[in-house]
GUDRENKOL-664679 format. One record per residue (C-alpha): residue in three letters; x, y, z. Coordinates in steps of 0.001 Angstrom, whole numbers. Last residue first. Layout:
<fifis>
('ala' (X Y Z))
...
</fifis>
This chain:
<fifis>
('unk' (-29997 29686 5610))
('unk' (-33030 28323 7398))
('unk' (-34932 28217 4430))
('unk' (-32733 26333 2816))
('unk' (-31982 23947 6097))
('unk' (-36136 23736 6362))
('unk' (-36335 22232 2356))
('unk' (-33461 19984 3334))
('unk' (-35210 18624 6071))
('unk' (-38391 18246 3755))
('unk' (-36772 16615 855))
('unk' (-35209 13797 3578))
('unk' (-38401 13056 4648))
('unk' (-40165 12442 1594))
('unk' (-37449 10641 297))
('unk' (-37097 8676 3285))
('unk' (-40925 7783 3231))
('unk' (-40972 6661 -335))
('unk' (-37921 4353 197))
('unk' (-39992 2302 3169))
('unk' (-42427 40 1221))
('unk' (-44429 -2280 3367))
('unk' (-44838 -5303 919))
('unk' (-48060 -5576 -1343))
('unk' (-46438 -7566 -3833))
('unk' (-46016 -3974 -6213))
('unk' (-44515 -2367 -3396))
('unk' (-46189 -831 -481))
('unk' (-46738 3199 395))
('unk' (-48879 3636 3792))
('unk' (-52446 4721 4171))
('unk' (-54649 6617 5852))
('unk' (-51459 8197 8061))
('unk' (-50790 8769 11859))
('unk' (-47360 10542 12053))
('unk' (-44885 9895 15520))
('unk' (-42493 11358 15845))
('unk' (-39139 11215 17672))
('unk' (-39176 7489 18084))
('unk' (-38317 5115 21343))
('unk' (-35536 3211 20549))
('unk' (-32896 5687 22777))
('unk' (-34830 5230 25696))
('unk' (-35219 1435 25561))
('unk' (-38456 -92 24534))
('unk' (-41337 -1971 25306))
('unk' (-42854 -479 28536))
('unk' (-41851 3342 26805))
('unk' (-43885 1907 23899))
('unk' (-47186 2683 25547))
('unk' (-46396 6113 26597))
('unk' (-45418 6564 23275))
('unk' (-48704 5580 22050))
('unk' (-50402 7991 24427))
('unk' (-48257 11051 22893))
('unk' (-49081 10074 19113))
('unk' (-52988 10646 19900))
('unk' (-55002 7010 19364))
('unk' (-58468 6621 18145))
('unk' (-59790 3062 16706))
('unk' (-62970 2990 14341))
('unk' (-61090 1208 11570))
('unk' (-57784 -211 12502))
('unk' (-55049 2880 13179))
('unk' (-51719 3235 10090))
('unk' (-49295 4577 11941))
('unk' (-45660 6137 10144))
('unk' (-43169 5908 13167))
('unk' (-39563 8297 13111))
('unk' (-36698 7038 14531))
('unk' (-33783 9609 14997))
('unk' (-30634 10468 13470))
('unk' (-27318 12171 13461))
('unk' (-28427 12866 17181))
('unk' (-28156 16707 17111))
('unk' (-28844 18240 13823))
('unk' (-32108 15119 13642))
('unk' (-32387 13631 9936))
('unk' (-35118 11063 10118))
('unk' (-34460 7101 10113))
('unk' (-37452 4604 9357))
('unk' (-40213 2648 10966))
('unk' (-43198 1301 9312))
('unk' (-46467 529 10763))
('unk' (-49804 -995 10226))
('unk' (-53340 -2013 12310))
('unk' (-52440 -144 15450))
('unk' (-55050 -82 17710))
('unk' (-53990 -3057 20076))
('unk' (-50616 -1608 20548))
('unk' (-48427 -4762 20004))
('unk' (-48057 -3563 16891))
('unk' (-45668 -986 17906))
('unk' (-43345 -2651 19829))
('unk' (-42755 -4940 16191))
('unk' (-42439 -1815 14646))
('unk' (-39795 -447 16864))
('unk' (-37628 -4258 17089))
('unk' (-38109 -4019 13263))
('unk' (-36802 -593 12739))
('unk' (-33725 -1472 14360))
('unk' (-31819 874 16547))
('unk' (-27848 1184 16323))
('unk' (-26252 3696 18834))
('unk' (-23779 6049 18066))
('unk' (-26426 9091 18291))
('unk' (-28891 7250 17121))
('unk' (-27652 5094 13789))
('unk' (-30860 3902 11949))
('unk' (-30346 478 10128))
('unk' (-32455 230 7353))
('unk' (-30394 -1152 4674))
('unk' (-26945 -1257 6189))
('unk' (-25440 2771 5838))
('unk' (-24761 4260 2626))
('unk' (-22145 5577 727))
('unk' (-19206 4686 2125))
('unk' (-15955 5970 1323))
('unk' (-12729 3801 2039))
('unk' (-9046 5638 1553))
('unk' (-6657 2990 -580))
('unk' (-5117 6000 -2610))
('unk' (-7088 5228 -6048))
('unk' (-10449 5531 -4057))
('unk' (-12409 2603 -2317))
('unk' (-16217 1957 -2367))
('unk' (-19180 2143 -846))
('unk' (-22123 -184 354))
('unk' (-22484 -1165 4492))
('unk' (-23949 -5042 4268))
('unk' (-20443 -5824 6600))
('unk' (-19475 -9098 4132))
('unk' (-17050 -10620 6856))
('unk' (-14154 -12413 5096))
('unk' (-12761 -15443 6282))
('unk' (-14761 -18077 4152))
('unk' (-17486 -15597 2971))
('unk' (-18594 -14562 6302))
('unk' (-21923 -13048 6495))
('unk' (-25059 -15033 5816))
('unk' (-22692 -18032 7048))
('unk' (-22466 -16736 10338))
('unk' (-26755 -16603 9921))
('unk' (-27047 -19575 9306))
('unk' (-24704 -20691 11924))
('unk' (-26568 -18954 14542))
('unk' (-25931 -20041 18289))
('unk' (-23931 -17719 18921))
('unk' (-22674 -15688 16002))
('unk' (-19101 -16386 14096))
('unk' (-15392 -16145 14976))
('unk' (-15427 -12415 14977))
('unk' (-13117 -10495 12994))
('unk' (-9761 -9152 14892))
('unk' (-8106 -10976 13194))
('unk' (-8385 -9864 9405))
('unk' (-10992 -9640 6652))
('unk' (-13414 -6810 5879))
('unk' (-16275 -6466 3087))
('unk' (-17301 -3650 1512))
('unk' (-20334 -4005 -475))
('unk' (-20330 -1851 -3776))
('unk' (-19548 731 -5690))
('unk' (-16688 917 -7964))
('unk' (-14040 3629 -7804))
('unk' (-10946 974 -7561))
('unk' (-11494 -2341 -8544))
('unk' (-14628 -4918 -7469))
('unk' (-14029 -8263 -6262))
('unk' (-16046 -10827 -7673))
('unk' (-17483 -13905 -6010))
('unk' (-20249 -11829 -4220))
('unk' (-22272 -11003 -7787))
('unk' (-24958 -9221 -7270))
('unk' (-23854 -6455 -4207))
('unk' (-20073 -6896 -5897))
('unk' (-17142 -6759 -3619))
('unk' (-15482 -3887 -1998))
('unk' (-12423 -5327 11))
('unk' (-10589 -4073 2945))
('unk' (-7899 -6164 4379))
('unk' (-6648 -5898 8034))
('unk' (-3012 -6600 9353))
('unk' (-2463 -3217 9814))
('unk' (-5395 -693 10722))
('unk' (-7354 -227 7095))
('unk' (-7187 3118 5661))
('unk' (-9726 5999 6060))
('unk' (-13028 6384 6807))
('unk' (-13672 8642 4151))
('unk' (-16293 12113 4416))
('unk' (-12970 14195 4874))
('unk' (-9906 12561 3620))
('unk' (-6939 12825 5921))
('unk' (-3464 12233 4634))
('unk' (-462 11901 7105))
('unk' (-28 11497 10945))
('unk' (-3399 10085 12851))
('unk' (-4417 8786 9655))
('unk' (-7741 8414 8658))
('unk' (-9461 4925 10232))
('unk' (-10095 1635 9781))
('unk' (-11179 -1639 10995))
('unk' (-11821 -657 14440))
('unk' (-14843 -3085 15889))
('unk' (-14147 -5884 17742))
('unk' (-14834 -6778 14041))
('unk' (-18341 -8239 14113))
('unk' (-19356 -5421 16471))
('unk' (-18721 -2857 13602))
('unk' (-16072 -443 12580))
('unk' (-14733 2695 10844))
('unk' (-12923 5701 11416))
('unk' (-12620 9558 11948))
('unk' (-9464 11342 13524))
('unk' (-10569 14279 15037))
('unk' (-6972 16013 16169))
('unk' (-5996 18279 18774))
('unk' (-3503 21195 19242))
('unk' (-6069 24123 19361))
('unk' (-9406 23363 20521))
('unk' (-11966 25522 18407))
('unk' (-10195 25098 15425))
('unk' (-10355 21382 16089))
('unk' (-13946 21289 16645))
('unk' (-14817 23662 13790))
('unk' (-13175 21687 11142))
('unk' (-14557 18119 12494))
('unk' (-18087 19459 13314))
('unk' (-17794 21012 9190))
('unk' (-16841 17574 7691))
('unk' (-19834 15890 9980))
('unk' (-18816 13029 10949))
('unk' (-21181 9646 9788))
('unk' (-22654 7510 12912))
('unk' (-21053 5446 15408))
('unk' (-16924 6354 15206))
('unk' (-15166 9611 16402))
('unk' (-11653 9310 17989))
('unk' (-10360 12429 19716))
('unk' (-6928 13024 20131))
('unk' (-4742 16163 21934))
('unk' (-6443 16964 24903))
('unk' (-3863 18680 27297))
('unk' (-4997 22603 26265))
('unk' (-8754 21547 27459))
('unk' (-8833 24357 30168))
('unk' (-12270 25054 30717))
('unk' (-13709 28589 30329))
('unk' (-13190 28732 26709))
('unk' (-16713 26285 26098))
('unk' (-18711 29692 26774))
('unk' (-22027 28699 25698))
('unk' (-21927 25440 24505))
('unk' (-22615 24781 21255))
('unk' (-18821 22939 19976))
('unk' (-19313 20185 23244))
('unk' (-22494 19429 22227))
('unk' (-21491 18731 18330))
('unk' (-19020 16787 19453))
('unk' (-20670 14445 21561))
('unk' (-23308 14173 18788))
('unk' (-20577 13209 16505))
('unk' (-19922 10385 18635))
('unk' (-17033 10105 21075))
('unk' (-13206 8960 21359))
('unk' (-11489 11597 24208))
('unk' (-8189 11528 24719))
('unk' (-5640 13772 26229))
('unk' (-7678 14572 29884))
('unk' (-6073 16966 31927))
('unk' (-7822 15727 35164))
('unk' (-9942 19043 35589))
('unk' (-9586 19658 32615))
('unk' (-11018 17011 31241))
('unk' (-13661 16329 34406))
('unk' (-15290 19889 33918))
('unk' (-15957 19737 30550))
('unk' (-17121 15669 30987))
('unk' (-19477 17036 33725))
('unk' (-20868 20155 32085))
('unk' (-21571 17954 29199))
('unk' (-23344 15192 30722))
('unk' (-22224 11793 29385))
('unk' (-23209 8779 31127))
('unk' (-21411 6894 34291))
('unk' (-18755 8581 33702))
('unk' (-15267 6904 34740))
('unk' (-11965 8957 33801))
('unk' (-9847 5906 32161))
('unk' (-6089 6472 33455))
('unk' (-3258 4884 30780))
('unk' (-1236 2303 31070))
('unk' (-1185 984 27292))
('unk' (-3163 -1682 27848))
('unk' (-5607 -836 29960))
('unk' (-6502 2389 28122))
('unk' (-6580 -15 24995))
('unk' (-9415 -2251 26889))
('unk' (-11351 271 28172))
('unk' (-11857 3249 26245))
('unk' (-11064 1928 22312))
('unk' (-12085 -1663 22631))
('unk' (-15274 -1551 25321))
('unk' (-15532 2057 24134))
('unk' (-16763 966 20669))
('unk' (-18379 -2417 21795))
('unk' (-20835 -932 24309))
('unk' (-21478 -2067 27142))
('unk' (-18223 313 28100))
('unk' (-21089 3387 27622))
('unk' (-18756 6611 26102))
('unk' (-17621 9352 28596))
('unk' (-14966 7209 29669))
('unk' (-12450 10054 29126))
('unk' (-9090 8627 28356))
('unk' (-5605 9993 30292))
('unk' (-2487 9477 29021))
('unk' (739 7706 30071))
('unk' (2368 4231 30721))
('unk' (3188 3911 26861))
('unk' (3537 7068 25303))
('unk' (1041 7344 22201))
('unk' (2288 9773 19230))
('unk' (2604 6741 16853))
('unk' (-1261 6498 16958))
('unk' (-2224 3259 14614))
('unk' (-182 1346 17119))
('unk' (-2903 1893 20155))
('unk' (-5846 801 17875))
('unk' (-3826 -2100 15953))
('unk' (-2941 -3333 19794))
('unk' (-6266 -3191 20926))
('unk' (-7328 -4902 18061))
('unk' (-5161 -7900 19000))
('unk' (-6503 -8238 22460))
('unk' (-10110 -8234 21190))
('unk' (-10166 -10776 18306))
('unk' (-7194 -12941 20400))
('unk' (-9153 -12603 23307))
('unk' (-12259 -14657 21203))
('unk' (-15224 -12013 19884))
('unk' (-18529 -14416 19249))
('unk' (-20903 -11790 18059))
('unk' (-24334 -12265 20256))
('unk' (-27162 -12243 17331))
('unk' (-30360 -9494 17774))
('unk' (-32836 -9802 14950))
('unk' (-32859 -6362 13451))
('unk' (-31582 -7427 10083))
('unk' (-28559 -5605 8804))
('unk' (-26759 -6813 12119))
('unk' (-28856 -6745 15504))
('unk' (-25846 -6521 17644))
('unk' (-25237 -8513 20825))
('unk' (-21145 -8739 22113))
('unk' (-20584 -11983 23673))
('unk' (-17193 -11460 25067))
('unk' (-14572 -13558 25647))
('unk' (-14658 -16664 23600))
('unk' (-11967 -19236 23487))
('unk' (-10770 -19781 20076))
('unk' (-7755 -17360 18943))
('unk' (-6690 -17313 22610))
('unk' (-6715 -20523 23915))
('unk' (-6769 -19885 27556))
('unk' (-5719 -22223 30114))
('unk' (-6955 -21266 33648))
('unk' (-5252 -20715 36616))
('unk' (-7749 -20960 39940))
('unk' (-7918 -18062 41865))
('unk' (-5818 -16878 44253))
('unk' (-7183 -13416 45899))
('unk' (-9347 -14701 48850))
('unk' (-13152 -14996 48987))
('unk' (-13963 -11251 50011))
('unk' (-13864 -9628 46074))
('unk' (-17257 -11602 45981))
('unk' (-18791 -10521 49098))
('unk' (-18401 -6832 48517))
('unk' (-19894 -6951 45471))
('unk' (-22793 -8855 47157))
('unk' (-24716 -11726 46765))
('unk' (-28109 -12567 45877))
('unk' (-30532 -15597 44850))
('unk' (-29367 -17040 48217))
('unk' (-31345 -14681 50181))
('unk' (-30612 -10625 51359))
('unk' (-33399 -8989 49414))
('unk' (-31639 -6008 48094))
('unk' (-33808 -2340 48570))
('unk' (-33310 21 45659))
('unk' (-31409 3233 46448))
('unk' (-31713 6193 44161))
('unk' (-34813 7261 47101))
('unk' (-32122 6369 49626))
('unk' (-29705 9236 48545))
('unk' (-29042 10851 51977))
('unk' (-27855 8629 53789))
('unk' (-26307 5403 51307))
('unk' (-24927 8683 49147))
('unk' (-23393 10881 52115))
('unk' (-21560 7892 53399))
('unk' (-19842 6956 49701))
('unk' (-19037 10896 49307))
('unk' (-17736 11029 52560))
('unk' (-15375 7180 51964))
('unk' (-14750 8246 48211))
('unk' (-16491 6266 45957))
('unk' (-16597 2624 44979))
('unk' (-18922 1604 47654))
('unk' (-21903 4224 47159))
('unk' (-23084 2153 43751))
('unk' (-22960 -810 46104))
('unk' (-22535 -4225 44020))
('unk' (-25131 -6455 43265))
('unk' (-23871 -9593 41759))
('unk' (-27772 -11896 41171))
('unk' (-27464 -15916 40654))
('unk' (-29030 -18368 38677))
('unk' (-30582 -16617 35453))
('unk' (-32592 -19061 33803))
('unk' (-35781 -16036 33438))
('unk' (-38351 -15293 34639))
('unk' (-37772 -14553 38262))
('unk' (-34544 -13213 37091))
('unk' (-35986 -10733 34782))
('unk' (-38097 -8930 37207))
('unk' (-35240 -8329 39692))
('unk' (-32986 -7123 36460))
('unk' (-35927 -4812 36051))
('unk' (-35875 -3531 39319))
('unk' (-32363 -3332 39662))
('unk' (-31569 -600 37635))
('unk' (-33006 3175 38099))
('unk' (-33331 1955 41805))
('unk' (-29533 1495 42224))
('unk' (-28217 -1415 43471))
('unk' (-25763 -1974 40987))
('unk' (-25617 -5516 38185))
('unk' (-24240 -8518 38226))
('unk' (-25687 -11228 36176))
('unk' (-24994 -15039 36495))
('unk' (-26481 -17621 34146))
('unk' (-26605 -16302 30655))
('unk' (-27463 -18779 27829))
('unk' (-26789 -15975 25535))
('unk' (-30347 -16276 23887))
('unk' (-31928 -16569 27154))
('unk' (-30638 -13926 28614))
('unk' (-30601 -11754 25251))
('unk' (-34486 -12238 24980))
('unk' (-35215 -11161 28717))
('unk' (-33137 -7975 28599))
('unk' (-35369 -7392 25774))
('unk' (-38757 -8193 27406))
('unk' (-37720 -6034 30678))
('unk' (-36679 -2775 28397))
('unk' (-32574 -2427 27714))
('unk' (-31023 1441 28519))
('unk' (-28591 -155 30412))
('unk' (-27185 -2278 27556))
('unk' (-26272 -5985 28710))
('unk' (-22743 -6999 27932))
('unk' (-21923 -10986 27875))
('unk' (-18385 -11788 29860))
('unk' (-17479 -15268 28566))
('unk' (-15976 -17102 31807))
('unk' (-12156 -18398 32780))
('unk' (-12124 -16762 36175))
('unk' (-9623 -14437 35237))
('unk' (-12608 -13512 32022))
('unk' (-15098 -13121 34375))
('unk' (-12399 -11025 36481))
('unk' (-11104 -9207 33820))
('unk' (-15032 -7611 33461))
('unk' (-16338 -7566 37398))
('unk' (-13393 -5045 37879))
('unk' (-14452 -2959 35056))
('unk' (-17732 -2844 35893))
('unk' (-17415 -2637 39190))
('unk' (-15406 772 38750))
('unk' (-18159 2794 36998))
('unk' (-19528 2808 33381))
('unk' (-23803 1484 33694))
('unk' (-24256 -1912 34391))
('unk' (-26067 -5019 33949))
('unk' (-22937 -7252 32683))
('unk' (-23497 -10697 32174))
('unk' (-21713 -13903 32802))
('unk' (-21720 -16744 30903))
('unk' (-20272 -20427 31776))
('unk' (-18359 -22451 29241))
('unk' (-14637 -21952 31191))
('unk' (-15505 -21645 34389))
('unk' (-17489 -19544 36583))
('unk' (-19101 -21710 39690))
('unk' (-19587 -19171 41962))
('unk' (-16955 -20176 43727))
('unk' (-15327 -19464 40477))
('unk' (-16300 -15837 40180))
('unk' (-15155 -14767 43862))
('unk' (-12231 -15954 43198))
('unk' (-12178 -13942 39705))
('unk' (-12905 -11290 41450))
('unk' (-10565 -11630 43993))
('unk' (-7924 -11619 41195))
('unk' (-9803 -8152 39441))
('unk' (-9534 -6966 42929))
('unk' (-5838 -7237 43136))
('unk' (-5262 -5929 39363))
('unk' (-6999 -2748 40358))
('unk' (-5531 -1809 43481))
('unk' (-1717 -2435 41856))
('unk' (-3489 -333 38463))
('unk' (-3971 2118 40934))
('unk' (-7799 3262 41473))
('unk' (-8623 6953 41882))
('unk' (-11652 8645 43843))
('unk' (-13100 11782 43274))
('unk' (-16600 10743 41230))
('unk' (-14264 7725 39615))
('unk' (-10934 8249 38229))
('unk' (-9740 4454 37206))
('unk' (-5966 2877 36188))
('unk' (-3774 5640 38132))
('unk' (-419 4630 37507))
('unk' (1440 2764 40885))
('unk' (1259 -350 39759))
('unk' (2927 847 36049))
('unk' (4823 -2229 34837))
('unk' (3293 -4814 37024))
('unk' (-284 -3570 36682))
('unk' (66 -3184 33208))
('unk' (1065 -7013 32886))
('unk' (-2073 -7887 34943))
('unk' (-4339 -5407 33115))
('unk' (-3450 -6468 29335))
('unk' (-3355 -10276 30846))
('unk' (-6830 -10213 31490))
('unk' (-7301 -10670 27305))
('unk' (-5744 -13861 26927))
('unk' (-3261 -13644 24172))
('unk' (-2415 -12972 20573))
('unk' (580 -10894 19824))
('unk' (170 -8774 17075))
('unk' (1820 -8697 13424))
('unk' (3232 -5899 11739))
('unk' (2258 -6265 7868))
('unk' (743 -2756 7561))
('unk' (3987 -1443 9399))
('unk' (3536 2041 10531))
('unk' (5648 5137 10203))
('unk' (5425 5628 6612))
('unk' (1512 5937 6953))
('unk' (241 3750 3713))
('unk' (-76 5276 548))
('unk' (2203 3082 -1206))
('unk' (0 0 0))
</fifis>
């Protein structure tokens, strides 16, 4: 590749091993590095490796071995991390459960993954609906660690006192145990013999092109190696400094790689939020003189409108890392004017590939609207939508496709639908674009359907099928609207049954029982009739159209 970075080695190859050895080998080159900044208190990577190994303890008397899953119910704090390297100490598949999940889907994943432990906080906003889930569900045991217990020792007191209405009440019976308890049994667990490039790690769920949500089988050698492609696509990294911002959810496979696991790594602190609020992550990267920050656009976006962003001292950040949804050209020329010093590198990948598969250049050529040049050791390849078998040349549209190691080893449970994907080792992504004469990827459109919220994927199907559960609604479609802060947003089309009456805000109301936060749509417009194709099928492409002519119409006339 002539137009690769001269400084990197696209052929380099990367060490493959078990992925809680990033922390334990950190911890004995840096022990006394800060690995966490949590709401005022700090965690050493010495602290941190010790109660990752009573973890683990803790993990196998519950039984965790190799074969068993554990899931992750939580929102980014200390326990999470801890309770992570410790599954995987233990010899367990970690399996990440999104926070903003309703009962019924938090229900579907548990018994999909076969998940039999799940640890979540004790906070009100959370345990509830892991409590219902439980009792129906094949979930054996309940970790519920004290929000209160990872803070300072004031801080900790002044939140089990005074913050009881946050609280949710823990029935103390065999079904439970604590946090506390399972760091308490001793801190020599059991070795275990990893293989790296087959052993699972992480179940990671993603609905893929179709909605229907598949657990992506990423092995430690999937995860550990793209870790190291991450941290050796930015030549300017020190090892055993820098400080991340965990402003991005670690259930979720971006800042799982890129906050947690490369932090880790390479030594670095992680400052813990538990979600992004942009006074908060202002005030925390300058306050701990935070260098990188990987976001969505949306992120960025916020952090360019607020009202007097020159009051915090962001002079130390000097990368940012946007994947999710599309950039913005003019967020990415007015963030970094706006920040001297830093850079918003732009990239590109999916669950299936643990995710990064590319990205622009951290020194060199960048190519606004591209995402970039394959990290080394990965192959990008635009095949054709009709004919598979042949690989298109440079210029051509079509599907671009993505082989290397850190792509999964297949879905759980779903061999169909593995071989819907990989063509022998190459993972057909459903995304459609196409590659210039310098080896930079463009895409051109998203997977058919798939509406990208802020950096989270929501499936029209999982909406629509929430929808019709409404016992008034006799048709819907779901697609994605332009929204200037979000990227995009779902938008319902309603067709009611004859007779029926039903205002958009009780319907929402409705679906707020079915579906997480981020699923539930914008609008909501009741129609007569909705457009089908020529076999009577739903038809979306009318409804973009329509959509997309009327947001640009409003940015004319807004000009």
């Amino acid at each position: 590749m002539k137009n690769y970075p001269q400084q990197l080695d696209w052929a380099r190859e990367f060490k493959a091993r078990p992925l809680f050895e990033l922390l334990e080998d950190s911890a004995k080159r840096w022990p006394d590095n800060s690995h966490m900044a949590f709401m005022g208190r700090e965690i050493c990577y010495r602290e941190s490796a010790d109660l990752v190994r009573r973890a683990a303890k803790g993990f196998q008397a519950l039984g965790v071995k190799k074969g068993v899953r554990v899931g992750l119910f939580l929102p980014n704090c200390p326990q999470f991390i801890i309770a992570y390297y410790g599954i995987l100490r233990a010899g367990g598949t970690v399996v990440n459960f999104s926070p903003l999940y309703s009962v019924p889907e938090l229900l579907a994943q548990v018994e999909d993954s076969e998940t039999d432990i799940m640890v979540t906080l004790d906070l009100a906003a959370l345990y509830p609906q892991i409590s219902e889930v439980f009792t129906q569900s094949r979930l054996k045991k309940l970790v519920v660690a004290g929000f209160g217990d990872m803070l300072p020792f004031w801080k900790g007191l002044a939140f089990k006192l005074l913050k009881k209405d946050l609280r949710a009440d823990i029935p103390k019976d065999g079904d439970h145990v604590s946090f506390e308890w399972l760091v308490g049994q001793g801190s020599d667990p059991a070795p275990v013999e990893i293989d790296p490039y087959n052993d699972v790690a992480v179940l990671q769920y993603t609905g893929g092109t179709t909605g229907v949500p598949k657990g992506a089988m990423l092995t430690h050698a999937n995860l550990s190696i793209n870790c190291a492609q991450t941290l050796y696509w930015d030549p300017s990294l020190n090892q055993g400094e820098g400080v991340m911002l965990g402003a991005l959810p670690l259930f979720h496979v971006f800042a799982m790689t890129l906050v947690m696991n490369a932090s880790t790594l390479n030594g670095a602190k992680i400052v813990l939020m538990p979600k992004f609020e942009l006074e908060d992550a202002l005030r925390l990267a300058a306050e701990h003189k935070v260098t990188m920050m990987p976001g969505v656009p949306t992120m960025f976006t916020a952090i360019l409108n607020h009202d007097d962003l020159a009051k915090y001292d962001l002079s130390a950040l000097r990368s940012c890392f946007s994947g999710g949804a599309p950039l913005p050209a003019e967020v990415k020329k007015r963030f970094e004017a706006a920040i001297p010093g830093v850079v918003v590198n732009e990239g590109y990948g999916l669950t299936e590939s643990s995710p990064t598969v590319s990205a622009n250049p951290i020194i060199g050529k960048q190519k606004a609207g591209s995402i970039g040049l394959p990290v080394p050791g990965t192959e990008i390849v635009i095949l054709d939508r009709d004919d598979p078998e042949k690989v298109l040349g440079l210029g051509d549209v079509g599907e671009i496709c993505v082989r290397g190691p850190q792509v999964m080893k297949g879905y759980w449970n779903k061999p169909e639908a593995t071989a819907e994907v990989m063509q022998g080792d190459l993972l057909r992504t459903g995304d459609i674009g196409y590659m210039d004469e310098e080896g930079y990827t463009f895409i051109i459109d998203r997977s058919k359907d798939l509406i990208l919220v802020g950096g989270f994927n929501v499936f029209p199907r999982n909406v629509e099928e929430a929808i019709y559960k409404h016992p008034s609604v006799a048709e819907t479609t779901v697609i994605g609207v332009p929204d200037a802060y979000r990227g995009e947003a779902p938008k319902a089309f309603v067709v009611l049954k004859k007779d029926h009456e039903l205002s958009a805000e009780k319907l929402k109301t409705f679906l707020r029982e079915h579906l997480g936060k981020h699923e539930l749509p914008r609008e909501i417009e009741f129609r007569d009739a909705l457009p089908k194709t020529m076999v009577g099928k739903l038809s979306k492409k009318e409804l973009v159209a329509e959509e997309r002519a009327k947001y640009e119409a409003e940015m004319r006339a807004g000009e």
